[in-house]
PQR file of N, CA, C, O and H, with PARSE charges and radii, in Angstrom:
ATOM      1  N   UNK A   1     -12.227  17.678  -0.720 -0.4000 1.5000
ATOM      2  CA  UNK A   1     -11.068  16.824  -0.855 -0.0000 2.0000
ATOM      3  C   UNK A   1     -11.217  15.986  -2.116  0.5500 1.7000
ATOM      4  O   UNK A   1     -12.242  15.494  -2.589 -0.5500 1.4000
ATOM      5  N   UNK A   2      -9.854  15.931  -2.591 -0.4000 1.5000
ATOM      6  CA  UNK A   2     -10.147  14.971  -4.430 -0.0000 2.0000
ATOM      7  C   UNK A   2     -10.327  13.741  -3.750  0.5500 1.7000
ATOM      8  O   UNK A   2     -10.327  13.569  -2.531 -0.5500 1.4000
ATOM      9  H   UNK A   2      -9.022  16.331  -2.206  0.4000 1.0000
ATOM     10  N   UNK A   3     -10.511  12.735  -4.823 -0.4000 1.5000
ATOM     11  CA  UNK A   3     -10.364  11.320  -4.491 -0.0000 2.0000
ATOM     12  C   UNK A   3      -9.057  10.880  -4.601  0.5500 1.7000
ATOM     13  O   UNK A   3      -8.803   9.766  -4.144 -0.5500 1.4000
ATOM     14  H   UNK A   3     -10.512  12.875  -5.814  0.4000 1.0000
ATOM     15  N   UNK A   4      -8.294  11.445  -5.048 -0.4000 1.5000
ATOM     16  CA  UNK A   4      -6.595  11.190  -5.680 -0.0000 2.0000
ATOM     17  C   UNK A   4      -5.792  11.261  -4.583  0.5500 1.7000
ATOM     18  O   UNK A   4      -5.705  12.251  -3.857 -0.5500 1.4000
ATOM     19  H   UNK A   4      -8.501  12.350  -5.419  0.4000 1.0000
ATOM     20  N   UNK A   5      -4.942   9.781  -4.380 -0.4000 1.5000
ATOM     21  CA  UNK A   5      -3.929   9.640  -3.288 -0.0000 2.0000
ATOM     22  C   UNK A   5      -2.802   9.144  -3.315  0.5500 1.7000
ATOM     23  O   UNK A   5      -2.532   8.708  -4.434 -0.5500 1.4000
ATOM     24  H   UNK A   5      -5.012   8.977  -4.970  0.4000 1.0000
ATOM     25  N   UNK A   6      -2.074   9.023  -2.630 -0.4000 1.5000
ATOM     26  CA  UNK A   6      -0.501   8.720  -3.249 -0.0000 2.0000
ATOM     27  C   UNK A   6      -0.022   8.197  -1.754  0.5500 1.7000
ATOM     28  O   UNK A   6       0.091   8.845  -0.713 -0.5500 1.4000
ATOM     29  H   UNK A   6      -2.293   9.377  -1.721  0.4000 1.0000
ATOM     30  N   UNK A   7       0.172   7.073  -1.966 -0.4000 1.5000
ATOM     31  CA  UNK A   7       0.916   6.353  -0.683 -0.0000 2.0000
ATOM     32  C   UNK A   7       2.926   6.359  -0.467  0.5500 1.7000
ATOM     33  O   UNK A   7       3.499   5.708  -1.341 -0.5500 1.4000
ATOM     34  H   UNK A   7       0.080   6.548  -2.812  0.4000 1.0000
ATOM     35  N   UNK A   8       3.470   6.755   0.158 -0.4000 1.5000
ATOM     36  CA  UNK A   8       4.476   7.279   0.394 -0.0000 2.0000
ATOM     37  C   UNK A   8       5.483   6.571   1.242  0.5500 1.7000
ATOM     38  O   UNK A   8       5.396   6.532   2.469 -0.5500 1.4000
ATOM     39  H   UNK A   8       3.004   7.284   0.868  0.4000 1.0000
ATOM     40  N   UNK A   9       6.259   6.117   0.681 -0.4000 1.5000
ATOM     41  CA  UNK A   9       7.524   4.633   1.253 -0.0000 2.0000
ATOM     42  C   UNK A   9       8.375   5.803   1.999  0.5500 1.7000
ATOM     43  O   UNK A   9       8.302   7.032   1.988 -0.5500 1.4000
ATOM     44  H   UNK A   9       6.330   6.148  -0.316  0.4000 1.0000
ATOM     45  N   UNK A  10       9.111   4.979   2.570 -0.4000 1.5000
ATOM     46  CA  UNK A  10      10.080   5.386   3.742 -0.0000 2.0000
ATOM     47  C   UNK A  10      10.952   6.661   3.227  0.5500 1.7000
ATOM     48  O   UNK A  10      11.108   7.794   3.682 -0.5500 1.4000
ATOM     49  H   UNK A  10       9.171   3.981   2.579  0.4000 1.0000
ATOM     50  N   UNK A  11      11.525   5.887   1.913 -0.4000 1.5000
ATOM     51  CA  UNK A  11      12.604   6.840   1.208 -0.0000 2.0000
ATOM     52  C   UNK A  11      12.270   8.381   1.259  0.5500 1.7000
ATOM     53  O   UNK A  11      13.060   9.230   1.673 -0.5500 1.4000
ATOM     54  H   UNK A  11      11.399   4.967   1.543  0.4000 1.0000
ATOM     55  N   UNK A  12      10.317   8.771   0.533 -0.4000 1.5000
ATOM     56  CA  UNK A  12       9.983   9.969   0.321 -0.0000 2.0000
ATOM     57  C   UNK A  12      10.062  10.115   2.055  0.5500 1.7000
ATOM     58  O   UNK A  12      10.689  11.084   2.482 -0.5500 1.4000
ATOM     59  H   UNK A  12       9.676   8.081   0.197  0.4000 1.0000
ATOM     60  N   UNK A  13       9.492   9.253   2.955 -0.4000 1.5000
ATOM     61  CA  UNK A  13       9.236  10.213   4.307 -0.0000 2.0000
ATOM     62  C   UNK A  13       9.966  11.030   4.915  0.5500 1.7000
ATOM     63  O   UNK A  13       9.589  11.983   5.596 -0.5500 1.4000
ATOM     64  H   UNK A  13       8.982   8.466   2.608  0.4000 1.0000
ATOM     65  N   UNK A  14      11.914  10.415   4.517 -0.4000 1.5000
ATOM     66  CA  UNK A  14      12.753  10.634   4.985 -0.0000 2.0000
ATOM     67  C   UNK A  14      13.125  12.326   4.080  0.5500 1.7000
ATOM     68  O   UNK A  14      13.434  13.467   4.425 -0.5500 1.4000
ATOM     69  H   UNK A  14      12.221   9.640   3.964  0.4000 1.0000
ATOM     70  N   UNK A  15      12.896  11.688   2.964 -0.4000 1.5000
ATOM     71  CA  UNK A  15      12.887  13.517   2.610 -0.0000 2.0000
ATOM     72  C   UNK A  15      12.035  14.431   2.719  0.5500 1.7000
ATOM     73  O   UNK A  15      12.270  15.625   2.530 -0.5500 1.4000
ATOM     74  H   UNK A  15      12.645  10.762   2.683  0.4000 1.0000
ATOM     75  N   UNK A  16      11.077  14.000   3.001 -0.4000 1.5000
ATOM     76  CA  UNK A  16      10.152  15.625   3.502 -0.0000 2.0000
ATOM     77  C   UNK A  16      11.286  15.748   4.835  0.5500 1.7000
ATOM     78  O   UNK A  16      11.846  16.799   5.148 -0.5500 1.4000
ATOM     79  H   UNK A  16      10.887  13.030   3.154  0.4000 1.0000
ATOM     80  N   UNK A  17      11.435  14.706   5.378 -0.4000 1.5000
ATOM     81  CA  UNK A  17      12.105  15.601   6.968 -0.0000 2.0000
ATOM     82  C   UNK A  17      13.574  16.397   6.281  0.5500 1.7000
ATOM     83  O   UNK A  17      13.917  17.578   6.226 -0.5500 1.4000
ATOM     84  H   UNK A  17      10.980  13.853   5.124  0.4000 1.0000
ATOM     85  N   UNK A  18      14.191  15.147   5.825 -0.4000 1.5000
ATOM     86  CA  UNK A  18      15.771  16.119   5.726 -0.0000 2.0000
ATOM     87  C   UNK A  18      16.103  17.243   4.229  0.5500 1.7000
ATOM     88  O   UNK A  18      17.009  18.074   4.161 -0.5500 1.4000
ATOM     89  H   UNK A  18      13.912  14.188   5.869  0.4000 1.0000
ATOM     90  N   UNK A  19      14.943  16.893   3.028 -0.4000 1.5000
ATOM     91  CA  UNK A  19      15.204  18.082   2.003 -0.0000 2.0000
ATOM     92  C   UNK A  19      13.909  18.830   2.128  0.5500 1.7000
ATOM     93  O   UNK A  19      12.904  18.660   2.817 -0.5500 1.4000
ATOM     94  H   UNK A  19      14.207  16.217   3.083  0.4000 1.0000
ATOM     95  N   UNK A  20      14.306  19.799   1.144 -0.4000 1.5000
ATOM     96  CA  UNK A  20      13.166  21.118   0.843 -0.0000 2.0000
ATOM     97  C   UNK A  20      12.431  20.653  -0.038  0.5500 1.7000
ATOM     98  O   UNK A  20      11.267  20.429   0.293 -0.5500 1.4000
ATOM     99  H   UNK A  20      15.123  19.937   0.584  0.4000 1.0000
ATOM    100  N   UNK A  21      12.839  20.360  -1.407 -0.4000 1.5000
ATOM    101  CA  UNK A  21      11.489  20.474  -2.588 -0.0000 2.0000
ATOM    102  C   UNK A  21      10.359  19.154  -2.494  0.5500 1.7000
ATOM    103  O   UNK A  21       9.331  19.156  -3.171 -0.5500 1.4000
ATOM    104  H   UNK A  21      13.785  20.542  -1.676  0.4000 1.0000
ATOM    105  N   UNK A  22      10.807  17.776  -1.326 -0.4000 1.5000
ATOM    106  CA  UNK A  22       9.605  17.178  -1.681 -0.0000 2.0000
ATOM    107  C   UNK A  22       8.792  17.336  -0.284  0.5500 1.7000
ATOM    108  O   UNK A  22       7.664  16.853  -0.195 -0.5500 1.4000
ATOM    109  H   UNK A  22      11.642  17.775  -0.777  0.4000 1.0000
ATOM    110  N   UNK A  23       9.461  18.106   0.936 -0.4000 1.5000
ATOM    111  CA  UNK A  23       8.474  19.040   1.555 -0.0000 2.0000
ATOM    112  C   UNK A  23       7.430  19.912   1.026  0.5500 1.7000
ATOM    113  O   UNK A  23       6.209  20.026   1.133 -0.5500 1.4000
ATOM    114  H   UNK A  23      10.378  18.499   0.864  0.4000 1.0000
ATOM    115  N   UNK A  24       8.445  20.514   0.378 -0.4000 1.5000
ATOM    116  CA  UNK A  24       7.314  21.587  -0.503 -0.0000 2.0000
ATOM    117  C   UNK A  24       6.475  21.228  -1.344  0.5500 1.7000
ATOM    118  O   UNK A  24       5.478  21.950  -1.362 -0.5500 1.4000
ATOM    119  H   UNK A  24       9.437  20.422   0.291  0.4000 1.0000
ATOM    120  N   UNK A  25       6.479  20.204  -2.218 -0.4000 1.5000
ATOM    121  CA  UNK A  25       5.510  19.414  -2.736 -0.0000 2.0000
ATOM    122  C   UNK A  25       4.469  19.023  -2.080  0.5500 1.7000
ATOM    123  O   UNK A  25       3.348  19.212  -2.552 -0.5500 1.4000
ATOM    124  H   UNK A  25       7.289  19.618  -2.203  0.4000 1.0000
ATOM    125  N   UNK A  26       4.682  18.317  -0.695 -0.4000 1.5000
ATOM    126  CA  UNK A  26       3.584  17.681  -0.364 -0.0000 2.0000
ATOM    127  C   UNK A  26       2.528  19.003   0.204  0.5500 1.7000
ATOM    128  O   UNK A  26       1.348  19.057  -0.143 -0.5500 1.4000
ATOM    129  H   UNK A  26       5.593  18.163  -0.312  0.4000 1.0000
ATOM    130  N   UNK A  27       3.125  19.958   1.056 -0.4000 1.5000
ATOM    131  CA  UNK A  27       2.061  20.768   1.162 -0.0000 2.0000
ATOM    132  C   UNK A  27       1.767  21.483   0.200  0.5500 1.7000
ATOM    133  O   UNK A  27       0.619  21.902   0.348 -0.5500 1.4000
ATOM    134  H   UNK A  27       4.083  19.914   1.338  0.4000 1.0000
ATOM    135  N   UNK A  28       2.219  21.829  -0.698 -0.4000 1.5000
ATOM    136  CA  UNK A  28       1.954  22.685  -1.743 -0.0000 2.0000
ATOM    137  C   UNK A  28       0.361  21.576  -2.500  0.5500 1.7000
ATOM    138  O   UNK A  28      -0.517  22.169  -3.128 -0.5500 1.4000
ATOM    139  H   UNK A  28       3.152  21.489  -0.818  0.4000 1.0000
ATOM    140  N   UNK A  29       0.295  20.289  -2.314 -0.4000 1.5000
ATOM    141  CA  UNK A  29      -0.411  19.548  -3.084 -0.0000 2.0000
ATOM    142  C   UNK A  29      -1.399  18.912  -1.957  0.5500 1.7000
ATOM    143  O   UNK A  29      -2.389  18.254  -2.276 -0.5500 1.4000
ATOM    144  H   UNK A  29       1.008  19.807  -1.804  0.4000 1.0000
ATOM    145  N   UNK A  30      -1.037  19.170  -0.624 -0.4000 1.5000
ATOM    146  CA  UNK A  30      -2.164  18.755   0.358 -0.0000 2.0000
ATOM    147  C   UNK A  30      -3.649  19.334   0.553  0.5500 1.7000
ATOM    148  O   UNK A  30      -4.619  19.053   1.258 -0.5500 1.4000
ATOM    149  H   UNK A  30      -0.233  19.705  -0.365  0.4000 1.0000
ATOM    150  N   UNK A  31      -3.433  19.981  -0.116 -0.4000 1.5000
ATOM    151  CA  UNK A  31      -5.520  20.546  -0.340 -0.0000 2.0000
ATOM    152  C   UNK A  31      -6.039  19.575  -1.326  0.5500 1.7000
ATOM    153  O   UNK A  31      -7.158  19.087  -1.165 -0.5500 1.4000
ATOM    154  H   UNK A  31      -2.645  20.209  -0.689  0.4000 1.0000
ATOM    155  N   UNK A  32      -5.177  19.215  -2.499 -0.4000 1.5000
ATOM    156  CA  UNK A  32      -5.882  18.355  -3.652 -0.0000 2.0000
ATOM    157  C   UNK A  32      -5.347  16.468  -3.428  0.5500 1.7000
ATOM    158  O   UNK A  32      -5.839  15.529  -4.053 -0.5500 1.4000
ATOM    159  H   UNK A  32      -4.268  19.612  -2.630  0.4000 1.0000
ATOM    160  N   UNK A  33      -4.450  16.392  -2.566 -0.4000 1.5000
ATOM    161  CA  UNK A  33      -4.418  14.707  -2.454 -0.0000 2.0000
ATOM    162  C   UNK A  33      -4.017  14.456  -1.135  0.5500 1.7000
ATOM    163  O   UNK A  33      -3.333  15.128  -0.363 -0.5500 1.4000
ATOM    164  H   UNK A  33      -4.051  17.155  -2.058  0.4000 1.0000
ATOM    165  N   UNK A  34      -4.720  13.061  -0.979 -0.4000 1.5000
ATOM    166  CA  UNK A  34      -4.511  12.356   0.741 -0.0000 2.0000
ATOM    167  C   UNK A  34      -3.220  11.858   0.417  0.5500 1.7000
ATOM    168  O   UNK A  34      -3.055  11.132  -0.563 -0.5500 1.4000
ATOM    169  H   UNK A  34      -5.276  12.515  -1.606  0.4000 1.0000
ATOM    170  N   UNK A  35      -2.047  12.287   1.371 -0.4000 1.5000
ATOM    171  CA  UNK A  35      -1.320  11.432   1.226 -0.0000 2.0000
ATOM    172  C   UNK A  35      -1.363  10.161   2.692  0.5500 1.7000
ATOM    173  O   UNK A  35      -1.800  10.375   3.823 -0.5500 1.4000
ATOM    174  H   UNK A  35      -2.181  12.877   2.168  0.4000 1.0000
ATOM    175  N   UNK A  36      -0.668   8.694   2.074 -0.4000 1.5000
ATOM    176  CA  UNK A  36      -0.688   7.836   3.224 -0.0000 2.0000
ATOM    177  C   UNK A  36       0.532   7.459   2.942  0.5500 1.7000
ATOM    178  O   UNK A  36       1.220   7.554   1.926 -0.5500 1.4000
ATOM    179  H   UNK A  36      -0.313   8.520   1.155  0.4000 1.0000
ATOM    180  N   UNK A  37       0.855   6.628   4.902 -0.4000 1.5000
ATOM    181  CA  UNK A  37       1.961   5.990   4.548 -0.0000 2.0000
ATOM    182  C   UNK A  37       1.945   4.844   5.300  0.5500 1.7000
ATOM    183  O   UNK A  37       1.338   4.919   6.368 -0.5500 1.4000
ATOM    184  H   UNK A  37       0.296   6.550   5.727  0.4000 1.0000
ATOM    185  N   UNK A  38       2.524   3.671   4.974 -0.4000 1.5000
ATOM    186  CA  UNK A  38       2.319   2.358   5.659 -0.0000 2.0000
ATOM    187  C   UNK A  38       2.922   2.396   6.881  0.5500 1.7000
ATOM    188  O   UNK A  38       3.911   3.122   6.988 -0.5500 1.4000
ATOM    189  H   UNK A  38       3.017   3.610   4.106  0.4000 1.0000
ATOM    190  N   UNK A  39       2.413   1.552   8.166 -0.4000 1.5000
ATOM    191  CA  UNK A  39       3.669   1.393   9.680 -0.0000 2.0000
ATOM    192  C   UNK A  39       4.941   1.294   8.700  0.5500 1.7000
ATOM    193  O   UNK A  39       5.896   2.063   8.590 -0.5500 1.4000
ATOM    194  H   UNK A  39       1.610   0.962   8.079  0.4000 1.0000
ATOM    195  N   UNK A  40       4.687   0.273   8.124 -0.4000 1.5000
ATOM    196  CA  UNK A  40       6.268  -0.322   7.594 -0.0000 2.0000
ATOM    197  C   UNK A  40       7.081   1.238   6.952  0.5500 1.7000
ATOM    198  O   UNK A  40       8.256   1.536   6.743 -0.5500 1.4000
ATOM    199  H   UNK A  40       3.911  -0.351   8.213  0.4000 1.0000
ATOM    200  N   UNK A  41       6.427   1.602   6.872 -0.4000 1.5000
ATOM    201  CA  UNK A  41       7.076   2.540   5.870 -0.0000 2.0000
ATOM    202  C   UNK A  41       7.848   3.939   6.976  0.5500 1.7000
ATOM    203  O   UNK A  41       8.968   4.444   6.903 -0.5500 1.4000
ATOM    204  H   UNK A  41       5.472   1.360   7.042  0.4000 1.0000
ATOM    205  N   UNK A  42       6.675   4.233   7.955 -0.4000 1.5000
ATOM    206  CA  UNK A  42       7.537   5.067   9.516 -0.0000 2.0000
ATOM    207  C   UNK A  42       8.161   4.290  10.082  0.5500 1.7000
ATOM    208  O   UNK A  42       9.174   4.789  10.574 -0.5500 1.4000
ATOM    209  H   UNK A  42       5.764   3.823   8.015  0.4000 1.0000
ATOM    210  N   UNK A  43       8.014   3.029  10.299 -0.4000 1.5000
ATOM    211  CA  UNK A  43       9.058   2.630  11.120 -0.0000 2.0000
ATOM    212  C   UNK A  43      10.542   2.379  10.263  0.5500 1.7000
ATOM    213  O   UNK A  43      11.663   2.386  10.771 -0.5500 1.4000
ATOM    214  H   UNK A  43       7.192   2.623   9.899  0.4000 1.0000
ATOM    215  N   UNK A  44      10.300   2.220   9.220 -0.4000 1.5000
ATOM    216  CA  UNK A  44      11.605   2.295   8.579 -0.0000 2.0000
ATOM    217  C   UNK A  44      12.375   3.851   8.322  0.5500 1.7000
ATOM    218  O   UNK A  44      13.567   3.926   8.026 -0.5500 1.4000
ATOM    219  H   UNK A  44       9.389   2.215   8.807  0.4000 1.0000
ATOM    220  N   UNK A  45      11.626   4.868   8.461 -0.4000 1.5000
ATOM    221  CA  UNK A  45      12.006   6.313   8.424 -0.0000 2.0000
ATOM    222  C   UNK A  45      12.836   6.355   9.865  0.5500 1.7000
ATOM    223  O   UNK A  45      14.035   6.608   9.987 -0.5500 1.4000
ATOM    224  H   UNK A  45      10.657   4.807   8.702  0.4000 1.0000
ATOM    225  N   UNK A  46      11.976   6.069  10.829 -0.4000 1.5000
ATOM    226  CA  UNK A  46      12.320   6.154  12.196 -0.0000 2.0000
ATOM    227  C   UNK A  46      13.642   5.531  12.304  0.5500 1.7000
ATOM    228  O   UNK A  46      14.507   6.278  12.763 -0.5500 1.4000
ATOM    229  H   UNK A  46      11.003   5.863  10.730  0.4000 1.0000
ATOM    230  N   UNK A  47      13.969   4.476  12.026 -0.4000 1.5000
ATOM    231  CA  UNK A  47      14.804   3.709  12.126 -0.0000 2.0000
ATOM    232  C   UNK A  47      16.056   4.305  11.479  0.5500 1.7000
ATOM    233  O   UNK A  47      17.188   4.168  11.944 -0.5500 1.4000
ATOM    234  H   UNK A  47      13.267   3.870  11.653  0.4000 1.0000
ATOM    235  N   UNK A  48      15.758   4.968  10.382 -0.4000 1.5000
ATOM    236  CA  UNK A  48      17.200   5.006   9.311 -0.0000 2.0000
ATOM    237  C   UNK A  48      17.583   6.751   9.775  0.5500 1.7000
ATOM    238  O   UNK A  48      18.742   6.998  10.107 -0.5500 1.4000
ATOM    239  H   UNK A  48      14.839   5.080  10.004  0.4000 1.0000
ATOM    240  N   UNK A  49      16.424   8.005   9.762 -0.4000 1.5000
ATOM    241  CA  UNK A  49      16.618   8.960  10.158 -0.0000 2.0000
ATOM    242  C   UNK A  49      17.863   9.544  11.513  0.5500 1.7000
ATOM    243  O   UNK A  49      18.734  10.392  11.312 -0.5500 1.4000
ATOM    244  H   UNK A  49      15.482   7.805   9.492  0.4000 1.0000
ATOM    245  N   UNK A  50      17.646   8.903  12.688 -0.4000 1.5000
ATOM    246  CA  UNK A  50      18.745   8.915  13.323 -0.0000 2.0000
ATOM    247  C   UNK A  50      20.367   9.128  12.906  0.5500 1.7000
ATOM    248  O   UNK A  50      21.196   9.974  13.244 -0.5500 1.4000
ATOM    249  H   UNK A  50      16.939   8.215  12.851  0.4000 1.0000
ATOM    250  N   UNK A  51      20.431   7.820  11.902 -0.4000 1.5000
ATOM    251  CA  UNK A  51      21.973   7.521  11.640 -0.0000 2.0000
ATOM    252  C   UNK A  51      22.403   8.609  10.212  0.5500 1.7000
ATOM    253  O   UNK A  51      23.568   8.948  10.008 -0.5500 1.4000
ATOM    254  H   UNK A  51      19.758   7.133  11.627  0.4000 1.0000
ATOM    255  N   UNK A  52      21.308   9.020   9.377 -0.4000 1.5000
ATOM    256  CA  UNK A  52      21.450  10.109   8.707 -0.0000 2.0000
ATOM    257  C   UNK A  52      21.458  11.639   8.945  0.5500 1.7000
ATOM    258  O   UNK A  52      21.617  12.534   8.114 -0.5500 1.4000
ATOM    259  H   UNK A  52      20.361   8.744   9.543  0.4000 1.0000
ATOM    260  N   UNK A  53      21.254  11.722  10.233 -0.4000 1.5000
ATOM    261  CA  UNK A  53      20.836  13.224  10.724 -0.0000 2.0000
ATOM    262  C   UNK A  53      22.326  13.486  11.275  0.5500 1.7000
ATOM    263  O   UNK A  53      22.960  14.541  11.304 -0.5500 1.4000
ATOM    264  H   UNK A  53      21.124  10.995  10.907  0.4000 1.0000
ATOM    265  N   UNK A  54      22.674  12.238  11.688 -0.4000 1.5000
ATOM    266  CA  UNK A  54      23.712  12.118  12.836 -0.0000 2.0000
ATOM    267  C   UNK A  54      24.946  12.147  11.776  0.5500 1.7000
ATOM    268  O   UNK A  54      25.900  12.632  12.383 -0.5500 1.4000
ATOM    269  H   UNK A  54      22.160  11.381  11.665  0.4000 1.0000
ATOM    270  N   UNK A  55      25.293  11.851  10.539 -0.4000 1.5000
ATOM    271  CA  UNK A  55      26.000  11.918   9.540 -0.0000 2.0000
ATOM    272  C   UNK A  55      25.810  13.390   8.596  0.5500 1.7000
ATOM    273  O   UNK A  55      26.740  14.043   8.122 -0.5500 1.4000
ATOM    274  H   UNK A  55      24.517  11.457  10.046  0.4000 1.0000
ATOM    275  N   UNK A  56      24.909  13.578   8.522 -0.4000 1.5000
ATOM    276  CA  UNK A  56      24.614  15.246   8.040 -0.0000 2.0000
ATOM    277  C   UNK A  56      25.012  16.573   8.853  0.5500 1.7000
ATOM    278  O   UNK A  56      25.056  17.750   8.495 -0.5500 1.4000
ATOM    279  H   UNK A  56      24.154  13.048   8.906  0.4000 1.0000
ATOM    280  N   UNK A  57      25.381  15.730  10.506 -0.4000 1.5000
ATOM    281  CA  UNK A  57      25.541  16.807  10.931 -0.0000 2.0000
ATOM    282  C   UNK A  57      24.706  17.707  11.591  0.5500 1.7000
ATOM    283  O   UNK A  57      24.934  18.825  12.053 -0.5500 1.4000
ATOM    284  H   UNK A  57      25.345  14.774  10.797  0.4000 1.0000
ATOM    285  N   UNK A  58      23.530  16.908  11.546 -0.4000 1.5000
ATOM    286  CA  UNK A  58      22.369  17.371  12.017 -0.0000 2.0000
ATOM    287  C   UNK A  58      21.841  17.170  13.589  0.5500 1.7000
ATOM    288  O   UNK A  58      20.754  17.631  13.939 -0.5500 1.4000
ATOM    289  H   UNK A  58      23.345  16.000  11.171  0.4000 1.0000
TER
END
């Protein structure tokens, strides 16, 4: 595992769930960096995901 990490706010969390390319990024790059993410940062995914899924149609 590298030492190289990248901590990840709500905004990116919400797009690994609802788009493709920064899904694909993160695993495409999960052998070479830890990613983290703050409570604050899932509970704000958690929170906002609902009312966007539910507007997408999803």
């Amino acid at each position: 595992m590298s030492n190289k990490a990248i901590v990840l706010d709500a905004n990116i969390l919400i797009r690994v769930v609802l788009g493709k390319r920064v899904r694909e990024l993160v695993i495409a790059h999960a052998h070479k960096v830890q990613f983290f993410g703050p409570d604050v940062a899932y509970a704000d995914a958690r929170k906002y995901l609902p009312a966007l899924l539910e507007s997408g149609g999803l």
